[in-house]
C-alpha positions as CSV (number, residue, x, y, z in Angstrom):
1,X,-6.6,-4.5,-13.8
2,X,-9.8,-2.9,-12.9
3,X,-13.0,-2.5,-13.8
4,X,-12.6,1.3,-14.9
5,X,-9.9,1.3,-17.4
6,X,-11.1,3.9,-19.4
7,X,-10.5,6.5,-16.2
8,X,-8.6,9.5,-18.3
9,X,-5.4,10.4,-16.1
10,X,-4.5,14.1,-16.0
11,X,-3.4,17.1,-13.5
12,X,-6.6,17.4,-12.3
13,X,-7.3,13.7,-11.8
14,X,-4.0,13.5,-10.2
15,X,-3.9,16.6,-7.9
16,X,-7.0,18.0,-7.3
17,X,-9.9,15.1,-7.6
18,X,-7.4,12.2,-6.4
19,X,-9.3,10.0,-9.0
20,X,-6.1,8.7,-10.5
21,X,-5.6,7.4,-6.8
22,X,-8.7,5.7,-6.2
23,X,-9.2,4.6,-9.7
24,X,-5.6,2.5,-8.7
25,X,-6.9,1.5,-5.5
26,X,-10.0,-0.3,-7.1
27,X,-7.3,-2.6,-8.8
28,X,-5.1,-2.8,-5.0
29,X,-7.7,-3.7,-2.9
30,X,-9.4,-7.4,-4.4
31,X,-5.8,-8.5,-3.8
32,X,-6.1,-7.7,-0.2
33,X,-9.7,-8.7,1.0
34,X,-8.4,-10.9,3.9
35,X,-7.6,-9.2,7.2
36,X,-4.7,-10.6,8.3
37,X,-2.9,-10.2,4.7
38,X,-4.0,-6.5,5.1
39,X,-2.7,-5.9,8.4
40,X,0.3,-7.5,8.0
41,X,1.5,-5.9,4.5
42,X,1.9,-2.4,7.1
43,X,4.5,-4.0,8.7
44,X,6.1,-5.4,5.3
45,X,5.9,-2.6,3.1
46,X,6.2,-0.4,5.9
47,X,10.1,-2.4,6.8
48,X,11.0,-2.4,2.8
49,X,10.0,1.5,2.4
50,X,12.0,2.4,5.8
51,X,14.9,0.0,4.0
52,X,14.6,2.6,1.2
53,X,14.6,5.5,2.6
54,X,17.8,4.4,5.2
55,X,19.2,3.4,1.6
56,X,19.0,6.5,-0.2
57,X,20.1,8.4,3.6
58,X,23.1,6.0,3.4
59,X,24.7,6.5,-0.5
60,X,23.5,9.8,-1.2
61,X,24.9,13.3,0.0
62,X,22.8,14.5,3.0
63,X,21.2,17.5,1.0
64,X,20.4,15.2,-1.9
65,X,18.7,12.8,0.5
66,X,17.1,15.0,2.1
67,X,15.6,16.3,-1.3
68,X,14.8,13.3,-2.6
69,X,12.7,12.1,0.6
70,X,10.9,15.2,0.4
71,X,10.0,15.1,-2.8
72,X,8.6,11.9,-2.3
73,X,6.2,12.6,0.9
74,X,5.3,15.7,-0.9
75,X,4.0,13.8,-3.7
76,X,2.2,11.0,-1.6
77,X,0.7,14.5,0.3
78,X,-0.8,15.8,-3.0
79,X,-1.7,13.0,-4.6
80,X,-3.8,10.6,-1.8
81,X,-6.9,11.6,0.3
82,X,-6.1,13.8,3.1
83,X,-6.4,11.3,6.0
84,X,-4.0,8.5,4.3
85,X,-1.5,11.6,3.3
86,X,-1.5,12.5,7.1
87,X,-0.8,8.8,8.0
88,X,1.6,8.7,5.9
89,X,3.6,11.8,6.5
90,X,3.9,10.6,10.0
91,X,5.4,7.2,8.7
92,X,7.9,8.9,6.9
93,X,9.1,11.2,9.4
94,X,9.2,8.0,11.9
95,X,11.4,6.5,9.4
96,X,13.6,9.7,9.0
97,X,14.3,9.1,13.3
98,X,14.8,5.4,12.9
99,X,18.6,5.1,12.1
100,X,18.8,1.6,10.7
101,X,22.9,1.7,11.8
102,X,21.9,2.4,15.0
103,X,19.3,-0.9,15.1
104,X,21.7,-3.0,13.1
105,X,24.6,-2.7,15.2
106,X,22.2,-3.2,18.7
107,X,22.9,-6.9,17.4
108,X,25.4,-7.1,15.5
109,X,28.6,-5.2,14.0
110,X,27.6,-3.3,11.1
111,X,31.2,-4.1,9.0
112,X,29.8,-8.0,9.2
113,X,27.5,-6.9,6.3
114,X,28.9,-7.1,3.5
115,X,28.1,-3.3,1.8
116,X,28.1,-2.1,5.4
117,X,25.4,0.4,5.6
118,X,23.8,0.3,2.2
119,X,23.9,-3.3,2.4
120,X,21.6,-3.7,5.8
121,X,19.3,-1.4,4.0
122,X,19.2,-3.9,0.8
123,X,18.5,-7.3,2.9
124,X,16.3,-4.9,4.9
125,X,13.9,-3.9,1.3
126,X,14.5,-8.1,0.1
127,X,13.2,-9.7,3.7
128,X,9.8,-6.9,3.7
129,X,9.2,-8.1,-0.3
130,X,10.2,-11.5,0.4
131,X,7.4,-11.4,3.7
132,X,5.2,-9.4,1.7
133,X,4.8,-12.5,-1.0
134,X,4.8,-15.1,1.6
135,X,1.5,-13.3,3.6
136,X,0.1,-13.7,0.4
137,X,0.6,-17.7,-0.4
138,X,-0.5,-18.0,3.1
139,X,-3.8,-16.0,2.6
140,X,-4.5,-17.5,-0.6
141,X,-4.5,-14.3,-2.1
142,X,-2.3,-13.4,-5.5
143,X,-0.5,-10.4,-5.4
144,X,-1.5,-6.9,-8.1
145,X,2.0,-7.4,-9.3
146,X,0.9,-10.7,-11.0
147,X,-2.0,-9.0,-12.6
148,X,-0.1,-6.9,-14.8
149,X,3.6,-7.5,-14.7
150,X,3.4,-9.3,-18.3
151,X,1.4,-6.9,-19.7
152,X,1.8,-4.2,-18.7
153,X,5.0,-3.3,-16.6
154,X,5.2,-0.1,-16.6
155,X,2.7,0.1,-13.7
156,X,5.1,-1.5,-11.2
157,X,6.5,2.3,-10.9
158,X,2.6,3.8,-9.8
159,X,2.6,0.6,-7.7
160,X,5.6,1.2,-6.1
161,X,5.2,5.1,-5.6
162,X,1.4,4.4,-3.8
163,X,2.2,1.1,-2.1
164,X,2.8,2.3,1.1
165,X,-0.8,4.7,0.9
166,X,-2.6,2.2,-0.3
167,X,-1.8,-0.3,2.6
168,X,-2.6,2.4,5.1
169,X,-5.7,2.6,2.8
170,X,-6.2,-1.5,3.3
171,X,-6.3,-0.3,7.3
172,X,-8.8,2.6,7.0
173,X,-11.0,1.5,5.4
174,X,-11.4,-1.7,7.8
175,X,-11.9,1.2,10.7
176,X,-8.6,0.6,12.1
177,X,-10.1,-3.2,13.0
178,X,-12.0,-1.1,16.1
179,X,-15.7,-1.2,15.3
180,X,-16.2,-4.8,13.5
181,X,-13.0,-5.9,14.6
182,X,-15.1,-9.6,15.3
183,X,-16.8,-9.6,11.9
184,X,-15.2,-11.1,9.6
185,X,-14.9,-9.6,6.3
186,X,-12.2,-11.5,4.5
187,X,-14.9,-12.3,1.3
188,X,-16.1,-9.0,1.0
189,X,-14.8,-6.4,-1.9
190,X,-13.6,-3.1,-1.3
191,X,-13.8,-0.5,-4.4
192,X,-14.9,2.7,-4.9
193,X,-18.6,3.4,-6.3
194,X,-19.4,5.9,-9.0
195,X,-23.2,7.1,-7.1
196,X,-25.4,6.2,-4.7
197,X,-27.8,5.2,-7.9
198,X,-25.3,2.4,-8.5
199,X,-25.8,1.0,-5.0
200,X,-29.2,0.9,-5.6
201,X,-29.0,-0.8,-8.7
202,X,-26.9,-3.3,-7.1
203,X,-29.6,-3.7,-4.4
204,X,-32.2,-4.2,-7.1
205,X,-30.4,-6.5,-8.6
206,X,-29.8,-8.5,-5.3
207,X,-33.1,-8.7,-4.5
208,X,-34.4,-9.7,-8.2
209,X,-31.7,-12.2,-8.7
210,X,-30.4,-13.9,-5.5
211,X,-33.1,-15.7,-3.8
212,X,-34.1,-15.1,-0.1
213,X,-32.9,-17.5,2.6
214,X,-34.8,-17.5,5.6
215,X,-32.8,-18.9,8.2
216,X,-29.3,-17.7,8.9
């Protein structure tokens, strides 16, 4: 899945260096290099989390929820750099204000569904998976899952616990789109670098091994 597989995963990894996080995001991002796939997986995760989170509002007592929900942005919080946890945090509670009875039934009545409540939330989490794989055929891009699911499948649950950070990571580190927001940089790889040594090694090896082109 990535190029560090020997990175050791611990408490301090986890909670206080955020390692275990990047060392994931080295194996999230090469499946999201082009733009559009990027952008458009904030929308798609971001409708199948806000499906989940209206799901576990809508079958579990209020307090339980409430808990639950918590416990979740608490663990994004302390587990994922400090400007994607703030992001995030502010997607959850946006989520928590979002009432998806109250956006159903703008449209139509919610006893048309069949489960009612729990039910919009269900078609809610299958249309923001089912769009999620479709930006993907269209990009030309396979999806992480595909990487591992056969061999390793226990890594669908760290998958989906960081999805949503990791797409607002896909975001960040494009600048928002502001700055190169007409440079394309679809072919280029995103990852995380051990030292500034190994960039220059990789510009040694650069100008050693590619040959120079003088006209653009």
């Amino acid at each position: 899945m990535s190029s560090a597989d020997d990175q050791k995963h611990n408490l301090a990894s986890i909670f206080l260096t955020k390692s275990s996080y990047h060392h994931f995001a080295c194996s999230f991002h090469p499946y999201h290099k082009h733009d559009i796939n990027a952008f458009i997986h904030v929308l798609t995760t971001g409708l199948g989390v806000w499906g989940a989170i209206q799901l576990v509002i809508a079958c579990l007592d209020e307090a339980i929820a409430f808990w639950m929900i918590l416990s979740y942005a608490t663990i994004i919080a302390a587990t994922t750099p400090l400007v994607t946890a703030v992001f995030h945090t502010v997607f959850v509670h946006g989520c928590l204000q979002v009432s998806i009875v109250d956006v159903v039934e703008q449209y139509i009545p919610l006893e048309s569904i069949p489960g009612g409540a729990p039910g919009a939330c269900a078609i809610t989490i299958a249309v923001g998976y089912g769009l999620q794989d479709l930006i993907h055929w269209l990009c030309a891009e396979a999806t992480l899952m595909s990487s591992y699911i056969h061999t390793k499948p226990s890594t669908l649950f760290v998958h989906t616990i960081w999805l949503m950070p990791l797409v607002i990571d896909s975001v960040l580190i494009r600048h928002l789109y502001v700055p190169k927001i007409f440079v394309s940089r679809n072919r280029n790889f995103f990852c995380q670098v051990t030292s500034k040594k190994a960039i220059e090694e990789v510009r040694q090896w650069i100008n050693r091994e590619v040959p120079e082109t003088p006209v653009s």
